[in-house]
N, C-alpha and C positions, 0 to 999 in steps of 0.2 A: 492323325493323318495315316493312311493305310498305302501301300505300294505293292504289287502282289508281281513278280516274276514266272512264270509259265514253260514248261517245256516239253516238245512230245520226242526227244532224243529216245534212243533206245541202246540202252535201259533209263527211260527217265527219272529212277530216282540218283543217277549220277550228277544228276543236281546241288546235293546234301556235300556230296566229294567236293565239287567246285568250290562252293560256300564256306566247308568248312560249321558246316551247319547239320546236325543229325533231325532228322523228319520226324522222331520219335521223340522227339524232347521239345519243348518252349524254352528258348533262352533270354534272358534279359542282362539289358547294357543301360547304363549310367552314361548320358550323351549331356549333350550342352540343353538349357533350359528342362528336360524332362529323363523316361526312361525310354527306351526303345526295346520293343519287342520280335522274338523271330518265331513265328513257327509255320506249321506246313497244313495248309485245307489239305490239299489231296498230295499225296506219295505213292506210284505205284509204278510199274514198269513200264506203262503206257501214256500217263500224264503225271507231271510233279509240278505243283505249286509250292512256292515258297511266300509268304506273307512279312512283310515289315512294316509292323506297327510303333509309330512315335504318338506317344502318350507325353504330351504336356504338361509343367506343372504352372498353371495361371500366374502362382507367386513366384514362381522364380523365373518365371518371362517376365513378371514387371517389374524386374532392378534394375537398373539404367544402364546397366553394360549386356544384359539378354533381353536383346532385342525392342531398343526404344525406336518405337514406329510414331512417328512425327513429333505432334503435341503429348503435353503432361497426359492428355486424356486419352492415346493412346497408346500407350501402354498399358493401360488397364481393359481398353475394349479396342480388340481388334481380330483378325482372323487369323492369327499366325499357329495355333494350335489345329487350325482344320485343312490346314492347305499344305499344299508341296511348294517349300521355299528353301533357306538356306539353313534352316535348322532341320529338314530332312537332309538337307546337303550331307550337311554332317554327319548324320547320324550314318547313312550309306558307308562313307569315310572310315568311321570307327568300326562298325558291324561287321561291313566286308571286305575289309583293310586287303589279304590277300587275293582275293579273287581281282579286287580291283587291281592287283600289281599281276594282274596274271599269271600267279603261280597257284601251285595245286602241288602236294605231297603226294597224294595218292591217284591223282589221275593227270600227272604234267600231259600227257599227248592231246586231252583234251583241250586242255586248261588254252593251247593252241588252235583248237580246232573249234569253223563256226559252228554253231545247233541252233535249231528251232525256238525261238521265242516270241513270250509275247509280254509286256509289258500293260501295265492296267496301272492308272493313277487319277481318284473318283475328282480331285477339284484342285487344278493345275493355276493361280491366278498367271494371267497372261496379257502383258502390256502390247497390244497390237494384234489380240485375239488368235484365233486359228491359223491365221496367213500366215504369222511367226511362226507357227509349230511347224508348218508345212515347210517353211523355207530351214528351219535349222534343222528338222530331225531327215527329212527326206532327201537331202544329199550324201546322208551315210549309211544309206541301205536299208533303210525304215519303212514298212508304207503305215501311213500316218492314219489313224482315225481319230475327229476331235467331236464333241457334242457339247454344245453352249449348255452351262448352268442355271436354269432359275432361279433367280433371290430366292420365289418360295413357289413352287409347284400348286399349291393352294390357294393364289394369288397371281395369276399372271399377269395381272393390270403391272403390277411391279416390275416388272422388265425381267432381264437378265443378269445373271451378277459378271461377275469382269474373271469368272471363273470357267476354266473349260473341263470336261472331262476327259482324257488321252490314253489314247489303246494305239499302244508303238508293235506291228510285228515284221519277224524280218527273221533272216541267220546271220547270225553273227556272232566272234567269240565273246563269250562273256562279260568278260575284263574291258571288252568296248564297249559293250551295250552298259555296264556301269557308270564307265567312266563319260560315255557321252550324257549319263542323267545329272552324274558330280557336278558335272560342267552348267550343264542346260538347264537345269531346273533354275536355279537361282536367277538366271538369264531371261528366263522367259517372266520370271515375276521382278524383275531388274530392281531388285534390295535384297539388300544383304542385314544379318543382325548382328555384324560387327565387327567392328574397324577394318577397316581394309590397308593394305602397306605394301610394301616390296615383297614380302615372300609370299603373298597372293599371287603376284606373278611368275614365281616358282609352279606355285600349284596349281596354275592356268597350265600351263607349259608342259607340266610334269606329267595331269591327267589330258591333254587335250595330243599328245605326242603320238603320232600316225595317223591325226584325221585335221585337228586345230589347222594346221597350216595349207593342207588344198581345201578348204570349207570356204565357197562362195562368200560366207558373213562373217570369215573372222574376224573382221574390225569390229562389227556391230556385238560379237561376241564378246570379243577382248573388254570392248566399253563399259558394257554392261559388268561382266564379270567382275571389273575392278570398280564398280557401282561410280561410272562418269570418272575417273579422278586420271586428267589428262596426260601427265607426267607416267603415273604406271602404263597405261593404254598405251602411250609410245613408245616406251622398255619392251612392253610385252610383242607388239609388231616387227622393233628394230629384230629380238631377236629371234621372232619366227623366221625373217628375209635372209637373220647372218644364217641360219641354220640350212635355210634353203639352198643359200650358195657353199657352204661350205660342206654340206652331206651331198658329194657329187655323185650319187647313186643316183641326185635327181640331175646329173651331167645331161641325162637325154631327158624327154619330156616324161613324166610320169607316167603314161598310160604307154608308152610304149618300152619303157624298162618292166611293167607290168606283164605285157606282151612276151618279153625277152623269160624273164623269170616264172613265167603261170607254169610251163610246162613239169617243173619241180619245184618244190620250199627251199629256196636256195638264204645264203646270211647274208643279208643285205652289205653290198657291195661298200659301203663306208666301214662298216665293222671289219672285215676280212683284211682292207687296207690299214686301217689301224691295228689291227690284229699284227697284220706283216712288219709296219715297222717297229711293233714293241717288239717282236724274237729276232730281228734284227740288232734291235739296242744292244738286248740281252745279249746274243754273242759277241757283241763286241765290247762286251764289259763293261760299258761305259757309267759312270755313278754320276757326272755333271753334263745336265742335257740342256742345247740350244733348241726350242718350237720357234723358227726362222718363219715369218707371216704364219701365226700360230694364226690370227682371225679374231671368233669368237670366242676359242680355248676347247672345240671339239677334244684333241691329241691328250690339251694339259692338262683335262680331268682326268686320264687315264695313266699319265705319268702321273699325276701328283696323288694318284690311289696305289702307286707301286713301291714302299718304300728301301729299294734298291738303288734308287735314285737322290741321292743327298744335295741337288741343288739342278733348280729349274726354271730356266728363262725363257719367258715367249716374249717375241721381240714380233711387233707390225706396224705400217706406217698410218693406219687408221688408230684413231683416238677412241671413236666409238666401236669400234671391234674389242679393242681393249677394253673398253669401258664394261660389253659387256661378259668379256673373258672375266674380269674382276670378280662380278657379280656370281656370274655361275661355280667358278670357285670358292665363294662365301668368306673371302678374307676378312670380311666385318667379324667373325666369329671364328677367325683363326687366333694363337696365342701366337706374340712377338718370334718368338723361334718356327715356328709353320709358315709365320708370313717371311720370313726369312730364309727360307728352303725356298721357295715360289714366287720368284718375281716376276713382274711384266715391265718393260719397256718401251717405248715408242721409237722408231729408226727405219731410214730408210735401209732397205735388202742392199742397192746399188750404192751404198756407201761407206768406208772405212767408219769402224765406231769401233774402238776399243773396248767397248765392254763385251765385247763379244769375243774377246780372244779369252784362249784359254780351256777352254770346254774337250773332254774326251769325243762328244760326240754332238753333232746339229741334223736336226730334218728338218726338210724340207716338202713339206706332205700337201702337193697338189697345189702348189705355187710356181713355177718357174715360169707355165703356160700362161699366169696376168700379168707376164712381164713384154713389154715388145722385145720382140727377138733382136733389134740394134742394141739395147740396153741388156741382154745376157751375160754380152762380154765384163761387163762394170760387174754386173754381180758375182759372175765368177772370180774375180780380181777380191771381189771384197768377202768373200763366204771361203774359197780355198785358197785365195792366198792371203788376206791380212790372217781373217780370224782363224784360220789353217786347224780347225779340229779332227780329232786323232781319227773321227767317221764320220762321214757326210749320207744321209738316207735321202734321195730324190723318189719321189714320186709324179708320173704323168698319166694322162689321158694315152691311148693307145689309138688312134685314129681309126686304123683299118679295124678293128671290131664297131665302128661306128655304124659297120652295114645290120648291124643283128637288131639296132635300134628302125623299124625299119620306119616307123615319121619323122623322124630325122634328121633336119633341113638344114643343114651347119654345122656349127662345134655343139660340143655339149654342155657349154654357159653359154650364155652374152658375152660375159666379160674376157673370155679367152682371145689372148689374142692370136695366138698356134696350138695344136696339134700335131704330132709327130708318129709320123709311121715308126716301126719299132729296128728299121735300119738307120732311121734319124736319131733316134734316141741313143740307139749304139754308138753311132758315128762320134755325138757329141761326147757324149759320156767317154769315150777314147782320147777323145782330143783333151778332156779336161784332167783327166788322170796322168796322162802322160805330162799335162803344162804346169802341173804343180806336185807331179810327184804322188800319185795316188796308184793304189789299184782298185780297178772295177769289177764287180760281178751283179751282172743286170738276173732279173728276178722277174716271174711274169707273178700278178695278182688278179684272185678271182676265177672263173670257170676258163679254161682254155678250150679255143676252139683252135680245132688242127689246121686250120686255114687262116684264120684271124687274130690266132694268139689271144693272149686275154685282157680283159677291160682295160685295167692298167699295167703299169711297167713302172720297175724298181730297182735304181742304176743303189748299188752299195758298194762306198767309195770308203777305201783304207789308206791312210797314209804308210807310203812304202816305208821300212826301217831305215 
């Protein structure tokens, strides 16, 4: 099976830099069932092709764990050595390991940046023909070319085989146009050569992260990816939805935070926020951390990657929030001592719970707003004054930069039930500092504009000595 990458970028052979791949050399990799090969038809500053050839080995496709395609008797005769399926999957996987993670040594600005490509793959099998390719490659900046495959050119009475030809071009960085084929391929020939389980939904997730979740079919994706098996397919949707709500950079609608941000490459407005309250942690010394409605565990991966922090609770009233904070944390494969640094809890925010006392420091990162504003007060009662930790980190929504979103038609969830101009947020954050003894210093987060102040706002609450 052949796959051949294209580019007229200038200098096109910065290609080779992406890849990690020299032009002047054949490389060979030891993949699942076969070997895979790398090298380049053309190299030159004007056009660079790169070639990925996966060479099968018959016998070691028909052992029953590489790739049993139905009956006994398929394993032995079938097409999986001449087509794009989940054994090119892989082989991409292993070959282009960095590029797919989109980094680059020697050319990072690129490795960022889209270019010219064109993608060529001679016999794609494809369960719903061309219309599939069109619907999954063409809403992420592809324009699609597909040509049915003849069983045998020599024979037309024979029909067509259930094979398409596919010439993807478009710009786009690299590291996407990879990862939408890790994805897709497999997808469009809906089987896989083996086993599928939970951490397939890792690597749905992992390679489909900045396209998988606005993609018109990602359920049909999801489905297929995890070849039908319903229990993963709903893991893998639950936690496209928790991600949606809780990376509230998609607070306003997609294409118009797009809008906001096109004019510069700005750090996506979830990062900078999490950004802020980890150097907040840090100065305030804190070594035992409450994530107060941590969610889906966005925060707790990033505490629980800092080990400065020797003991970390995320506490939410959602079961399946947790459920999949759990997962993403990979406690299944933590040792007794790890999963004892990192626990989760279930609890309501508006309620005294004594496990929650004790802690140097709790955030509260883009939560207060799903609370109805009659029920504030209970929270406040139960966060600064049972659990009373030595620093309290809030995070809000800023309303009045709501204007720079300019479609815009409300808050920036559903599920908000307020928004707060940033004299509301003052006002509050006074009154609670002073009712329990804190002091406050409010933080703006993200670009500031001279009128609007910025995205969010970040009250950092000290217990006075």
């Amino acid at each position: 099976m052949l796959l051949t990458i294209s580019t007229t970028h200038s200098p096109a052979t910065d290609l080779g830099y992406l890849l990690v791949k020299h032009p002047d050399r054949v490389q060979s990799f030891e993949t699942t069932g076969g070997t895979a090969h790398v090298f380049y038809p053309r190299a030159d500053v004007e056009r660079c092709t790169v070639a990925l050839l996966l060479e099968i080995d018959p016998v070691e496709l028909a052992r029953p764990a590489k790739g049993h395609h139905g009956s006994a008797l398929g394993r032995y005769v079938n097409d999986r050595p001449y087509v794009a399926s989940s054994l090119l999957s892989v082989a991409l996987g292993k070959v282009f390991r960095s590029a797919l993670n989109g980094t680059s040594r020697d050319r990072a600005e690129l490795a960022d940046t889209a270019i010219p490509l064109e993608i060529e793959v001679p016999a794609v099998p494809c369960r719903g023909g061309g219309a599939i390719v069109e619907r999954l490659f063409t809403p992420l900046g592809w324009t699609v070319t597909t040509t049915t495959v003849p069983l045998d050119p020599e024979f037309p009475d024979w029909g067509d085989s259930p094979c398409t030809q596919l010439r993807l071009t478009g710009t786009l960085r690299l590291a996407d146009a990879l990862n939408h084929l890790y994805v897709l391929l497999p997808v469009l020939d809906d089987a896989k050569h083996y086993w599928v389980d939970q951490d397939e939904v890792d690597k749905l997730l992992r390679a489909g992260d900045g396209w998988l979740g606005g993609h018109p079919d990602r359920e049909l994706i999801a489905r297929r990816y995890l070849a039908g098996r319903r229990s993963l397919t709903q893991s893998a949707l639950e936690r496209l939805r928790a991600v949606d709500e809780q990376a509230e950079d998609v607070d306003a609608p997609a294409d118009a935070v797009e809008r906001a941000e096109a004019a510069e490459r700005r750090t996506p407005l979830v990062r900078l926020r999490t950004a802020a309250v980890l150097a907040a942690l840090a100065e305030s010394g804190a070594a035992r951390v409450l994530d107060l409605g941590c969610g889906p565990g966005a925060l707790l991966l990033a505490l629980d990657a800092e080990p400065r922090y020797t003991q970390i609770v995320g506490a939410d009233v959602s079961a399946a929030a947790l459920s999949i904070a759990e997962r993403r944390l990979k406690f299944d494969r933590k040792s007794d001592r790890q999963r004892a640094r990192t626990t989760l809890i279930q609890t309501a925010l508006t309620y005294h719970d004594d496990r929650l006392c004790g802690f140097d420091a709790a955030v509260l990162m883009e939560v207060i707003e799903h609370v109805d504003e009659a029920r504030l007060p209970a929270l406040e009662r139960a966060v600064f004054g049972h659990a009373a930790p030595g620093a309290v980190l809030v995070t809000t929504p800023n309303v009045e930069y709501n204007a720079r979103y300019q479609t815009l038609d409300g808050h920036r969830h559903h599920d908000h039930r307020f928004e707060w101009t940033r004299a509301e947020f003052a006002a509050w954050s006074a009154r609670v500092a002073e009712t329990f003894g804190y002091t406050v210093d409010l933080r703006p987060v993200g670009d500031l504009d001279p009128e609007l102040g910025s995205p969010t706002q970040l009250a950092f609450f000290r217990r006075a000595a």
